[in-house]
CHARMM-style PDB file with segment names, atoms N, HN, CA, C and O in Angstrom:
ATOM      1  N   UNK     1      -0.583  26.036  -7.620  1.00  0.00      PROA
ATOM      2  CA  UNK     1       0.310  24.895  -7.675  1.00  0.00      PROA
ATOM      3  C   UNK     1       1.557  25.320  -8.456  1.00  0.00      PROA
ATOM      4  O   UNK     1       1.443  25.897  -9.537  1.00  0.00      PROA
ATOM      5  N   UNK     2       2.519  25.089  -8.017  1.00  0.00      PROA
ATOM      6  HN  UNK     2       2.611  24.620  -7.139  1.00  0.00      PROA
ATOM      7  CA  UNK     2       3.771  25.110  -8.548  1.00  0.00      PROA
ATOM      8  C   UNK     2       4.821  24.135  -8.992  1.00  0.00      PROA
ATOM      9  O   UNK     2       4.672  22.991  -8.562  1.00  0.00      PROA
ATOM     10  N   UNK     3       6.087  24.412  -9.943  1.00  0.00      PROA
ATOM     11  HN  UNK     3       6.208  25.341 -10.292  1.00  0.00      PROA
ATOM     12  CA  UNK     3       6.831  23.514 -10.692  1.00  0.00      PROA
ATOM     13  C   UNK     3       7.264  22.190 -10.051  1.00  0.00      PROA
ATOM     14  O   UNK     3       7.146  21.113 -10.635  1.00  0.00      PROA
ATOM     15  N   UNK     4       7.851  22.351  -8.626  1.00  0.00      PROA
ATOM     16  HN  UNK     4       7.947  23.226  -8.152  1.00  0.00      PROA
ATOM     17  CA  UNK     4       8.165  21.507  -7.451  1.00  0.00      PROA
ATOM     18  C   UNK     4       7.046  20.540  -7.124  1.00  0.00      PROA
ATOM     19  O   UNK     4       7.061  19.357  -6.782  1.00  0.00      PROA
ATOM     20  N   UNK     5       6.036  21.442  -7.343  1.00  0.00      PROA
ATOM     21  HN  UNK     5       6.025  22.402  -7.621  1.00  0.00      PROA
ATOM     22  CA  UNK     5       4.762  19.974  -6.720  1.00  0.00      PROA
ATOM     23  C   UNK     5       4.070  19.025  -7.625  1.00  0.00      PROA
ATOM     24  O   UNK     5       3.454  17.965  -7.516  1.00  0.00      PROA
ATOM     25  N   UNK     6       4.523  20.064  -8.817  1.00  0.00      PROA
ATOM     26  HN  UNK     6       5.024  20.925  -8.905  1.00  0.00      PROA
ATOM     27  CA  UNK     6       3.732  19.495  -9.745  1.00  0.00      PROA
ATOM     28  C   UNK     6       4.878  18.327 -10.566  1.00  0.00      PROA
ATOM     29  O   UNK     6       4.331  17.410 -11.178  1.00  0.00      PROA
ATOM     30  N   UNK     7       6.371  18.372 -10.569  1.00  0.00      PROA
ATOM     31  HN  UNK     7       6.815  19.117 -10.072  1.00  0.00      PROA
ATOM     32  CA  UNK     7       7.155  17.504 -10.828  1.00  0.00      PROA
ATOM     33  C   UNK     7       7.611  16.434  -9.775  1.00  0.00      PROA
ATOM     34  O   UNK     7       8.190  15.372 -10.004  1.00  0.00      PROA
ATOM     35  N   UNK     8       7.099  17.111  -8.209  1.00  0.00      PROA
ATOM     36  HN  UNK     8       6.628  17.974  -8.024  1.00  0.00      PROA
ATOM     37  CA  UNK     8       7.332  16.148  -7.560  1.00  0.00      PROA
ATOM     38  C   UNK     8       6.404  15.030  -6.991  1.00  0.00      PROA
ATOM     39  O   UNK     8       6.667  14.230  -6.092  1.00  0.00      PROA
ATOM     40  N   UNK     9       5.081  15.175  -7.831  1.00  0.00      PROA
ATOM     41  HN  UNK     9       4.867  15.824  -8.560  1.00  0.00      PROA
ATOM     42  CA  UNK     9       4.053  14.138  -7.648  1.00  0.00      PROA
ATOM     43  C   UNK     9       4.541  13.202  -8.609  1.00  0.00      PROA
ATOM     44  O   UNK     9       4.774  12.013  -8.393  1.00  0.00      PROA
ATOM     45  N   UNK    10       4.749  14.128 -10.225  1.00  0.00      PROA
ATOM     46  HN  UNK    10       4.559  15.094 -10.401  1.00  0.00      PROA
ATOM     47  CA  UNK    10       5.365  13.306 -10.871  1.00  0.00      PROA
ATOM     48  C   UNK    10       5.878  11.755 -10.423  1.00  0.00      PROA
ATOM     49  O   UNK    10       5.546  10.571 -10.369  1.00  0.00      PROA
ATOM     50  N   UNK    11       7.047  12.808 -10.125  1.00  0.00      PROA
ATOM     51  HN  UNK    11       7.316  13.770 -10.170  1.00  0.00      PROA
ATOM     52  CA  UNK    11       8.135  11.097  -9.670  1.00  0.00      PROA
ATOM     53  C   UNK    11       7.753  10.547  -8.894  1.00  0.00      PROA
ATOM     54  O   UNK    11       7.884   9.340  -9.098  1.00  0.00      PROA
ATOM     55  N   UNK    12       7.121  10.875  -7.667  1.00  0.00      PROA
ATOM     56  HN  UNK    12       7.014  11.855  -7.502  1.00  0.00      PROA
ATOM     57  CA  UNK    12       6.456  10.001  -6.782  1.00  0.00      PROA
ATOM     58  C   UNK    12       5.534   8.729  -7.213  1.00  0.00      PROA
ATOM     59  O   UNK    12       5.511   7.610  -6.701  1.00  0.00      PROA
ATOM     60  N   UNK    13       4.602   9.358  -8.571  1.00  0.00      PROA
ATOM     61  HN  UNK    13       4.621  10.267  -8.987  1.00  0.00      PROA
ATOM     62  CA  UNK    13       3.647   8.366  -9.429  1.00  0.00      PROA
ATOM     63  C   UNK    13       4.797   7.272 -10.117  1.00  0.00      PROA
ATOM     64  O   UNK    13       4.604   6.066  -9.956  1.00  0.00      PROA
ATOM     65  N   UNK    14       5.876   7.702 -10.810  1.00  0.00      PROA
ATOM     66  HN  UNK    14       6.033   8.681 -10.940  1.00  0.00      PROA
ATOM     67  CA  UNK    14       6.759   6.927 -11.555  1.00  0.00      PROA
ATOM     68  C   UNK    14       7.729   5.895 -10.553  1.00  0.00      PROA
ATOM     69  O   UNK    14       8.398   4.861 -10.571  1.00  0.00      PROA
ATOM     70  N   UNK    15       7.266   7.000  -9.685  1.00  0.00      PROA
ATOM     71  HN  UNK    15       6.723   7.840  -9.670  1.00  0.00      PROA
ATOM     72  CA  UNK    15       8.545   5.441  -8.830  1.00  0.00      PROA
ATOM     73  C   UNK    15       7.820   4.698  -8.037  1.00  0.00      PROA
ATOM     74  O   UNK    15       8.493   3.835  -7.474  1.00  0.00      PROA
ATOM     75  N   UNK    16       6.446   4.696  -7.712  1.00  0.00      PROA
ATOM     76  HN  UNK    16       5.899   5.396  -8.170  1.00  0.00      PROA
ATOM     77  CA  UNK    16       5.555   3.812  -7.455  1.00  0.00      PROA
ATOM     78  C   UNK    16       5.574   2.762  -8.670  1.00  0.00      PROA
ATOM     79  O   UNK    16       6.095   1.648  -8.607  1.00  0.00      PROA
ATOM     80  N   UNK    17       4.978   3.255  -9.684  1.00  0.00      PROA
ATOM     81  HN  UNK    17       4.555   4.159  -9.735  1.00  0.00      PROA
ATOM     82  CA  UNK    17       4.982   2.133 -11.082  1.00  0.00      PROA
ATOM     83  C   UNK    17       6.277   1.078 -10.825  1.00  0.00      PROA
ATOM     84  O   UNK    17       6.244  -0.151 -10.766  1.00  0.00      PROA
ATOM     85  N   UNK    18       7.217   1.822 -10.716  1.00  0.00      PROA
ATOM     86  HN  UNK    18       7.244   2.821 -10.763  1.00  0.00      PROA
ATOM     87  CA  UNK    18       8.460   1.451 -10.420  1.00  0.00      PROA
ATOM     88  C   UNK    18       8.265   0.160  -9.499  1.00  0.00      PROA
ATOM     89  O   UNK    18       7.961  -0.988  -9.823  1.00  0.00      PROA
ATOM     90  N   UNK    19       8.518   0.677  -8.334  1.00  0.00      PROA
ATOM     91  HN  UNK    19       8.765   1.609  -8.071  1.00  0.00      PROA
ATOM     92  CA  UNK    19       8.579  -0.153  -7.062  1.00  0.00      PROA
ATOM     93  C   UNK    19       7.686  -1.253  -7.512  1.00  0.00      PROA
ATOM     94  O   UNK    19       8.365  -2.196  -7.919  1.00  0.00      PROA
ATOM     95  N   UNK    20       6.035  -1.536  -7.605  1.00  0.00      PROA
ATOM     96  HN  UNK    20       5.484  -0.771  -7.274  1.00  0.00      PROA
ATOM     97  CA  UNK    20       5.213  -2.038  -7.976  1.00  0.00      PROA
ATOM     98  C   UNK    20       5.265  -3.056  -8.889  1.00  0.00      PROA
ATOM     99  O   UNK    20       4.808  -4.173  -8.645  1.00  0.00      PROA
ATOM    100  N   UNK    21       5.965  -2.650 -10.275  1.00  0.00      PROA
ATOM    101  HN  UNK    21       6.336  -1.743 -10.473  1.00  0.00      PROA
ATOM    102  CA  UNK    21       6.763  -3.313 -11.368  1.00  0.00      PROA
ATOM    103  C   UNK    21       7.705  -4.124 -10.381  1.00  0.00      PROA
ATOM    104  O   UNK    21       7.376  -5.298 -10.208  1.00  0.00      PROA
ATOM    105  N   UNK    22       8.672  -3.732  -9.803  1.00  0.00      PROA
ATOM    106  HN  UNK    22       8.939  -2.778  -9.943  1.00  0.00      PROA
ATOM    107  CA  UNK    22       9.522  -4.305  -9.226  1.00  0.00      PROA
ATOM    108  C   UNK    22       9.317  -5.748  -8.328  1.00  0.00      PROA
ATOM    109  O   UNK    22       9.810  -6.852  -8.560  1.00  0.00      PROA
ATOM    110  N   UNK    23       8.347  -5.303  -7.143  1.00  0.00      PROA
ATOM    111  HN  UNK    23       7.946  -4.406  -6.955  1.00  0.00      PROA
ATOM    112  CA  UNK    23       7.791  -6.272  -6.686  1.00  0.00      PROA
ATOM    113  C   UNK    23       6.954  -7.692  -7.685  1.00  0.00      PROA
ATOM    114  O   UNK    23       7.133  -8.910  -7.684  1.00  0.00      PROA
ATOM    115  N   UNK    24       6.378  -7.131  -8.158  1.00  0.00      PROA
ATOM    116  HN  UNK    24       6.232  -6.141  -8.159  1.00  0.00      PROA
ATOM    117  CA  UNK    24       5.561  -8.331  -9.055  1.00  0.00      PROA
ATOM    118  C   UNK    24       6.673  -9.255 -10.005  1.00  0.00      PROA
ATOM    119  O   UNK    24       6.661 -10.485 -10.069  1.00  0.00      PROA
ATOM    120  N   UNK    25       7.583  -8.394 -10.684  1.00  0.00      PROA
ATOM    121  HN  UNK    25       7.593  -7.396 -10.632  1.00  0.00      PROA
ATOM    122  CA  UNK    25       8.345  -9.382 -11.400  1.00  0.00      PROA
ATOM    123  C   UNK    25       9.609 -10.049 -10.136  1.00  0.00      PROA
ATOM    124  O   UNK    25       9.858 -11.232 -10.366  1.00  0.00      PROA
ATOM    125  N   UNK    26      10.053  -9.716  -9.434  1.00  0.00      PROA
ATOM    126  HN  UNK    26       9.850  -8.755  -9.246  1.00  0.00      PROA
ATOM    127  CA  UNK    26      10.629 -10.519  -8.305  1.00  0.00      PROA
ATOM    128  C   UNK    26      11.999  -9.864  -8.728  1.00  0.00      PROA
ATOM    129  O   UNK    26      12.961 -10.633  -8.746  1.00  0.00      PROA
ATOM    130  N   UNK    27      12.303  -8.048  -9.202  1.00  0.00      PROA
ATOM    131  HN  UNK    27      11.522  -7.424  -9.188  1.00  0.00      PROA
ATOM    132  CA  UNK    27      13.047  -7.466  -9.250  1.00  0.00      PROA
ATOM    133  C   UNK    27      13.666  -6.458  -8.259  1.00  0.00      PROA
ATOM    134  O   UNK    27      13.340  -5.273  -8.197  1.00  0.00      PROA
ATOM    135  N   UNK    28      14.698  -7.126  -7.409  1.00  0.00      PROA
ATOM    136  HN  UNK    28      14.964  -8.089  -7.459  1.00  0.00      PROA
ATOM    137  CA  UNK    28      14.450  -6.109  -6.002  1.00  0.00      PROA
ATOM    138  C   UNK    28      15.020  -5.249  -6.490  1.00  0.00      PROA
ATOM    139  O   UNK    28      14.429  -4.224  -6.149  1.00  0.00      PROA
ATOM    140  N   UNK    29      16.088  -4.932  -7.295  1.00  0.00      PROA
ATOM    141  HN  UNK    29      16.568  -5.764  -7.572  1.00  0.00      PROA
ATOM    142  CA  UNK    29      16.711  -3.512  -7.917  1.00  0.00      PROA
ATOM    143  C   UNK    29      15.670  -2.722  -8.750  1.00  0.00      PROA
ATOM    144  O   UNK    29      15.767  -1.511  -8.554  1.00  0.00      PROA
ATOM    145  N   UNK    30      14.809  -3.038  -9.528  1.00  0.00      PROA
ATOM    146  HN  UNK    30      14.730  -4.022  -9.688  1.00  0.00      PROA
ATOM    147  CA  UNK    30      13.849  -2.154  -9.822  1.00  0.00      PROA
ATOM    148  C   UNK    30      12.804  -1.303  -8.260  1.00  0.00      PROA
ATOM    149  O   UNK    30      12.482  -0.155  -7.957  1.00  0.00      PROA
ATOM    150  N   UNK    31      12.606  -2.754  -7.637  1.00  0.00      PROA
ATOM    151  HN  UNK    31      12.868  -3.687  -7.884  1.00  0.00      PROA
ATOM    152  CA  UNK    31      11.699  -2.298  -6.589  1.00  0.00      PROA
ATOM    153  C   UNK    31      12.963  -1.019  -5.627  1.00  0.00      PROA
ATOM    154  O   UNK    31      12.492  -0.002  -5.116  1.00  0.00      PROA
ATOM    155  N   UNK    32      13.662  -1.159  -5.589  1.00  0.00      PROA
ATOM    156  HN  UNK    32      14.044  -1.985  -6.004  1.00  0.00      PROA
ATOM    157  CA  UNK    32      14.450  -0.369  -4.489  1.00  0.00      PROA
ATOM    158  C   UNK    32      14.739   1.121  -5.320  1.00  0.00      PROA
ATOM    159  O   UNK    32      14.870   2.152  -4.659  1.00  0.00      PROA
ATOM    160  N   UNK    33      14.811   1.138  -6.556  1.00  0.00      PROA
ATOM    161  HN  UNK    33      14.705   0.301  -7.093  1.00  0.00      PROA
ATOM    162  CA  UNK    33      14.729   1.964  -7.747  1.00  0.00      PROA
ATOM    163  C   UNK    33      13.548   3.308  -7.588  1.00  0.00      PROA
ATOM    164  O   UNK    33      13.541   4.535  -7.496  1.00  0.00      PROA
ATOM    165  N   UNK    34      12.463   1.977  -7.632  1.00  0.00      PROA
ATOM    166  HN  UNK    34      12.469   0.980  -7.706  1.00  0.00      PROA
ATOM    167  CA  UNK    34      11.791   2.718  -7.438  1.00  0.00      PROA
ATOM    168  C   UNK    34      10.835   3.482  -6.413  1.00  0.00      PROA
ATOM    169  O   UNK    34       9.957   4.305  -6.672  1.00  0.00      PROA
ATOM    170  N   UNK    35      11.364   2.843  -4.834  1.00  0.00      PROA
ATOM    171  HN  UNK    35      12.077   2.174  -4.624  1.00  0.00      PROA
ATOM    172  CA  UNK    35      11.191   3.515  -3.900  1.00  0.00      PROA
ATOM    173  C   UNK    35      12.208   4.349  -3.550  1.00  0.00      PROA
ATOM    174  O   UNK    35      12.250   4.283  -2.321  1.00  0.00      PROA
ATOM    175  N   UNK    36      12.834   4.904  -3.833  1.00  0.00      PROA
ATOM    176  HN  UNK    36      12.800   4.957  -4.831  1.00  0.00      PROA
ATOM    177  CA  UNK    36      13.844   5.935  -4.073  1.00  0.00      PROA
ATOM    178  C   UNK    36      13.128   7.114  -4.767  1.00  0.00      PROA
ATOM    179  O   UNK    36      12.416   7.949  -4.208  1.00  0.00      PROA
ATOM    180  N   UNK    37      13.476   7.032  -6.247  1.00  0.00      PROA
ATOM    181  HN  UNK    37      14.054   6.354  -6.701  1.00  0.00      PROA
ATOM    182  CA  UNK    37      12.340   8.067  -6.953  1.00  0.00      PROA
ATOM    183  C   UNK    37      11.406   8.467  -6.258  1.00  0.00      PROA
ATOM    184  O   UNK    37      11.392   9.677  -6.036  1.00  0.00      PROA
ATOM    185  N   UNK    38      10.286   7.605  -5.659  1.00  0.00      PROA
ATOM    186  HN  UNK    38      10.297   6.621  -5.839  1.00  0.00      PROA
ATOM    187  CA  UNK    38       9.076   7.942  -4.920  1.00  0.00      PROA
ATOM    188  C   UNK    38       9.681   8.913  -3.458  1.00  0.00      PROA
ATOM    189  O   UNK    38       9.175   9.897  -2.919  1.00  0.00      PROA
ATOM    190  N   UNK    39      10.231   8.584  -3.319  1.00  0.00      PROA
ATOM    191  HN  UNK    39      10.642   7.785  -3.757  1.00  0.00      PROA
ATOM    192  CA  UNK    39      10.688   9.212  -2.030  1.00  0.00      PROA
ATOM    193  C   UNK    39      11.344  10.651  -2.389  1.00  0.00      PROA
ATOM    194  O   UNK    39      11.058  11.666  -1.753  1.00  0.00      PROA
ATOM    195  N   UNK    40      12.004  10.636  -3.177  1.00  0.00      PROA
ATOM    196  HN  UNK    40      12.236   9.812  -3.693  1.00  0.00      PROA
ATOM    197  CA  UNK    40      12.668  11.677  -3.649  1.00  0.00      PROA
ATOM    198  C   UNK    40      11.678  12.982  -4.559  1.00  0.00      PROA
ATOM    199  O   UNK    40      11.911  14.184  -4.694  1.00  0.00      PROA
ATOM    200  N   UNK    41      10.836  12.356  -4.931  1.00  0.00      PROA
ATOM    201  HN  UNK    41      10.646  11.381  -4.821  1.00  0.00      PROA
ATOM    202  CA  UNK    41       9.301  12.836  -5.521  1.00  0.00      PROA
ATOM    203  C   UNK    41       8.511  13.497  -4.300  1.00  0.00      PROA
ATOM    204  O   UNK    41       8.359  14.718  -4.261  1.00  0.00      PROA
ATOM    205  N   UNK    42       8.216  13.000  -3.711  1.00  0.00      PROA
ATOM    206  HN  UNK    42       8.339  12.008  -3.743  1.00  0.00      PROA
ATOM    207  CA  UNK    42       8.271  13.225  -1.672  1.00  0.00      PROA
ATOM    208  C   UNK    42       8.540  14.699  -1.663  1.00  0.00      PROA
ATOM    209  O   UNK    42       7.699  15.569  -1.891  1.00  0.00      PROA
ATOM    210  N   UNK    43      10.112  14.932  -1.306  1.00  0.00      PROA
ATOM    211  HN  UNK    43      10.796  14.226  -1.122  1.00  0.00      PROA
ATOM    212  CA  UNK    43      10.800  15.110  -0.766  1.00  0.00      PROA
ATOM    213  C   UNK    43      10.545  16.902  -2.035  1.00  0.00      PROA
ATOM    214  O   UNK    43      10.642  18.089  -1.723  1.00  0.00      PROA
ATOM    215  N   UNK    44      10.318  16.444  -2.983  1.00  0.00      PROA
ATOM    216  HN  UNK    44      10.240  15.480  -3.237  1.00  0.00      PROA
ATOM    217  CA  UNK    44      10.318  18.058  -4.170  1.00  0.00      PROA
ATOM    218  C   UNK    44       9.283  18.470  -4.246  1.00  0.00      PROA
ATOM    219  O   UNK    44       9.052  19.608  -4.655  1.00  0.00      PROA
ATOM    220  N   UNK    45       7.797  17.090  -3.616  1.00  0.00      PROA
ATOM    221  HN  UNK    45       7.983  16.165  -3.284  1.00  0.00      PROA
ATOM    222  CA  UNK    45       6.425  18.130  -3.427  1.00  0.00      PROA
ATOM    223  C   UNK    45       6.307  18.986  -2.279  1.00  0.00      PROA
ATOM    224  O   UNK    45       5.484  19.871  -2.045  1.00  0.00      PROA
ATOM    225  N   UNK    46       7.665  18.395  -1.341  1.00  0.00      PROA
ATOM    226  HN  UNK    46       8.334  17.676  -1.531  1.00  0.00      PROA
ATOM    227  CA  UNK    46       6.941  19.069  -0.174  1.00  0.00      PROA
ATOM    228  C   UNK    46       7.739  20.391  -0.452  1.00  0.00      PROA
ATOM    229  O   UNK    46       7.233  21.458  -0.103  1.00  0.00      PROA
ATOM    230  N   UNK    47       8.994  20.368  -1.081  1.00  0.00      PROA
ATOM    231  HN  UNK    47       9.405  19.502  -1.365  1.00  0.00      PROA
ATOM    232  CA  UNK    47       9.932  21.953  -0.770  1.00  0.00      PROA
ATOM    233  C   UNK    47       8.596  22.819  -2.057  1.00  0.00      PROA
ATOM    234  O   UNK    47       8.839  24.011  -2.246  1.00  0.00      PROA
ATOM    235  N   UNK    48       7.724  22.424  -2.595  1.00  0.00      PROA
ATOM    236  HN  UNK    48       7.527  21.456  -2.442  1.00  0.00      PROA
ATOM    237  CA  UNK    48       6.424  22.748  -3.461  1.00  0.00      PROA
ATOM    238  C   UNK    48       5.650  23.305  -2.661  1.00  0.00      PROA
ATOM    239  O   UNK    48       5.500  24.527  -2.642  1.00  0.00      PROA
ATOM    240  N   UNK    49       5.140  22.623  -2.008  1.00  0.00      PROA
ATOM    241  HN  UNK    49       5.262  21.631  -2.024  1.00  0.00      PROA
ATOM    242  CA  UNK    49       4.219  23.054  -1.004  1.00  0.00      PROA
ATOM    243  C   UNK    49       4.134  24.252  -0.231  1.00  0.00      PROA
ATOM    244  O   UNK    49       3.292  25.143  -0.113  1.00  0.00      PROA
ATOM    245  N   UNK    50       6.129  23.819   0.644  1.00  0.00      PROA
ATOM    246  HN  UNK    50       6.812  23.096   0.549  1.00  0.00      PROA
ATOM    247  CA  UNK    50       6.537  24.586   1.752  1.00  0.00      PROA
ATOM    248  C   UNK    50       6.146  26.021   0.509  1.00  0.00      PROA
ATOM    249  O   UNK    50       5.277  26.882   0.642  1.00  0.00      PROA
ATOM    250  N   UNK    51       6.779  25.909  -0.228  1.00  0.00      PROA
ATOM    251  HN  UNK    51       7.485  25.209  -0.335  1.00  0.00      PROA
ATOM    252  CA  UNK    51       7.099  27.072  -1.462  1.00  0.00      PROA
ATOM    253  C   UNK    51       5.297  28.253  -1.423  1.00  0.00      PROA
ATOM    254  O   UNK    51       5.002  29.409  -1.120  1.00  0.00      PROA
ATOM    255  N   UNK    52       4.386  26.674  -2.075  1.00  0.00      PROA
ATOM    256  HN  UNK    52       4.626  25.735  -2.321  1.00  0.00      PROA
ATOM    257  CA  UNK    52       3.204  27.561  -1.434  1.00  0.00      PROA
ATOM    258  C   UNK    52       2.495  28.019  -0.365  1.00  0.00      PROA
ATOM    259  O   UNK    52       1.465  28.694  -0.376  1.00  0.00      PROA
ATOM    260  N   UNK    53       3.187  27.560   0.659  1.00  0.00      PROA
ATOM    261  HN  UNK    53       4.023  27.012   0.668  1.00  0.00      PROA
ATOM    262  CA  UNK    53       2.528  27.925   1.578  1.00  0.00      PROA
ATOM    263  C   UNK    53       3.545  29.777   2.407  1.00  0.00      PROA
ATOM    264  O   UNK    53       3.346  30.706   3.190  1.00  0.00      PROA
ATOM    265  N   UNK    54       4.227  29.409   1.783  1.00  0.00      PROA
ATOM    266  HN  UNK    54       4.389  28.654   1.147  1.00  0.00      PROA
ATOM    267  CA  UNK    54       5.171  30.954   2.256  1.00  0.00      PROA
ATOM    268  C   UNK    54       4.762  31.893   1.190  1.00  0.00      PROA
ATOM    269  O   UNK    54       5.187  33.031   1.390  1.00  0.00      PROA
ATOM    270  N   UNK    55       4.049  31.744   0.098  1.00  0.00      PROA
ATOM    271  HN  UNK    55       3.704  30.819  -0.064  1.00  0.00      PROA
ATOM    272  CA  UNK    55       3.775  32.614  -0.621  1.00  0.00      PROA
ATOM    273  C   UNK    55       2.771  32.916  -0.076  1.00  0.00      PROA
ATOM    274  O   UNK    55       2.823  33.829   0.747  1.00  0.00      PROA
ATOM    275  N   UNK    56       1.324  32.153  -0.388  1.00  0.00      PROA
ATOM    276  HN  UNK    56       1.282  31.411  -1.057  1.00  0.00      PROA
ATOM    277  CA  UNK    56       0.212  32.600   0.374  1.00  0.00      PROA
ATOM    278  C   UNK    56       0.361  33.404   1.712  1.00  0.00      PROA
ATOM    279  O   UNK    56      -0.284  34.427   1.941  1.00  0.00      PROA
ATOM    280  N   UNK    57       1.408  32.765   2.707  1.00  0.00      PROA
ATOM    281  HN  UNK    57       1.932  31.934   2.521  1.00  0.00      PROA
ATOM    282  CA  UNK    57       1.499  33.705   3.859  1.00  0.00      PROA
ATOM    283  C   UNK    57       1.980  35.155   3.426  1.00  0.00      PROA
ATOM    284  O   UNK    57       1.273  36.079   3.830  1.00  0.00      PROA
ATOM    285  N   UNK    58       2.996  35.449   2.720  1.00  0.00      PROA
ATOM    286  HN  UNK    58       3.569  34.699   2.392  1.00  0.00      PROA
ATOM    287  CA  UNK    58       3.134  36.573   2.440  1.00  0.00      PROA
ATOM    288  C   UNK    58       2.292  37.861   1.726  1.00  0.00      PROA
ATOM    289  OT1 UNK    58       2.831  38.962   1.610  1.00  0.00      PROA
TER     290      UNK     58
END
């Protein structure tokens, strides 16, 4: 496991809390906040992944 996957679960977990928080208090700027982060958390496990998976191939 590497830095990318392991920071990009991260944010994915935090911007769930986020979003989640958001929804319940009837905050759509938190909620949109934090489906962003999550997505963007997404988006750094997978260049993580891609990362391990070209190593292992090599």
């Amino acid at each position: 496991m590497n830095k990318d996957q392991v920071k990009g679960r991260y944010e994915e977990a935090k911007g769930k809390v986020k979003e989640v928080a958001g929804k319940a208090v009837g905050n759509e700027s938190l909620e949109i906040k934090g489906k962003t982060q999550k997505d963007a958390g997404k988006v750094r496990a997978g260049v993580g992944d891609l990362k391990e998976e070209v190593k292992d191939a090599g």
